[in-house]
C-alpha positions as CSV (number, residue, x, y, z in Angstrom):
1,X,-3.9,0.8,-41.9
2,X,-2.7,3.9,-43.7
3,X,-3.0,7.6,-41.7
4,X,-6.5,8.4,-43.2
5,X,-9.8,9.8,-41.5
6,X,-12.8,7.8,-40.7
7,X,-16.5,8.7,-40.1
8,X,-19.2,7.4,-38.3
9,X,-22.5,7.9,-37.3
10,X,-25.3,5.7,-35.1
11,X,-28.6,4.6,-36.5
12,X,-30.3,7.6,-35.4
13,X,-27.9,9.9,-35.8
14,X,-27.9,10.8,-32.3
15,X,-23.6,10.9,-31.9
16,X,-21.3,11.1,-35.0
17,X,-17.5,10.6,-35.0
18,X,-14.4,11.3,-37.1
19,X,-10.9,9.4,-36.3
20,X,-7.7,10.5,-38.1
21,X,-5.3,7.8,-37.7
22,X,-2.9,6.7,-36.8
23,X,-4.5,3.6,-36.3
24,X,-3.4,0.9,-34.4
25,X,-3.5,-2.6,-37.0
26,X,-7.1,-4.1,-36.5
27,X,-8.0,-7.1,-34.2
28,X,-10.2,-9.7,-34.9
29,X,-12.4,-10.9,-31.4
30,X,-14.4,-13.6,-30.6
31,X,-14.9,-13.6,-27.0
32,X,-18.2,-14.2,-25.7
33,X,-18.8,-10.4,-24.9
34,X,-17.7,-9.3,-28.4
35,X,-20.0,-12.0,-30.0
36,X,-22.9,-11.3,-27.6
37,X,-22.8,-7.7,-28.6
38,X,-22.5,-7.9,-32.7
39,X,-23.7,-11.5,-33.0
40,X,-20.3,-12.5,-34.8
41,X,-16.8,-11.7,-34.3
42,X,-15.5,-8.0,-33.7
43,X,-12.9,-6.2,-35.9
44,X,-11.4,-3.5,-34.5
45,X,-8.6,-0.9,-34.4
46,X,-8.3,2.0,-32.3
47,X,-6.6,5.7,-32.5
48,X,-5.0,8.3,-29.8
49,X,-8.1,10.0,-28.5
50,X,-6.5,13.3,-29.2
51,X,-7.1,12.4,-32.5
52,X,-11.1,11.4,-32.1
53,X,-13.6,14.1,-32.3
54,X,-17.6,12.8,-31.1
55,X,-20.9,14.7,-31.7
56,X,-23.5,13.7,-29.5
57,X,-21.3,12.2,-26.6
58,X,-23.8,13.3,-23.9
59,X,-26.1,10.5,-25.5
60,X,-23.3,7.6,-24.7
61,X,-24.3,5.4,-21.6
62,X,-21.1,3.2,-20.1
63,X,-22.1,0.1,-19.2
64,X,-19.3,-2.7,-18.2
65,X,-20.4,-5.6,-20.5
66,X,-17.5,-7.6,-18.5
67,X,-14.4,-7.0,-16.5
68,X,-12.0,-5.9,-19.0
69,X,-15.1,-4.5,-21.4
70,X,-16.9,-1.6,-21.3
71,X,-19.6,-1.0,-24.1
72,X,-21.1,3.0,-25.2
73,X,-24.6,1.6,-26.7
74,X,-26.8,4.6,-28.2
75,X,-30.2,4.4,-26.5
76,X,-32.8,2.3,-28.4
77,X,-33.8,1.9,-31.4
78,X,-30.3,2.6,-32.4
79,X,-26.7,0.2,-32.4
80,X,-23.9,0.0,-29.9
81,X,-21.0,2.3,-30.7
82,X,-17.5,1.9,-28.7
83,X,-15.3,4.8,-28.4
């Protein structure tokens, strides 16, 4: 993935983000966590986090979905966001 920025924001609009890559190449999942928590497969990339900038952050929750996965979901009505 070329060095680019990317934005984001939640369903409510509660936390917002920008990444400026680098970005590591995507991933495809499809473990059970991954599929339980977008109903499908998970593609994904990630980026130094001293290159990630989150609005809102205080609204995050941690939860550990599994032992190796920990989700950030936006409390309801919005969507899970991982950062």
């Amino acid at each position: 993935m070329p060095d680019c920025t990317l934005t984001g924001v939640c369903a409510c609009g509660a936390v917002a983000f920008a990444a400026t890559g680098p970005f590591r190449p995507v991933i495809v999942c499809h473990c059970d966590s991954c599929r339980r928590q977008s109903g499908h497969l998970v593609a994904a990339t990630a980026v130094a986090p001293d290159h990630l900038t989150v609005q809102g952050e205080e609204k995050l929750a941690d939860w550990r979905a599994t032992d190796t996965a920990t989700r950030q979901p936006v409390p309801p009505p919005s969507m899970p966001i991982s950062i």
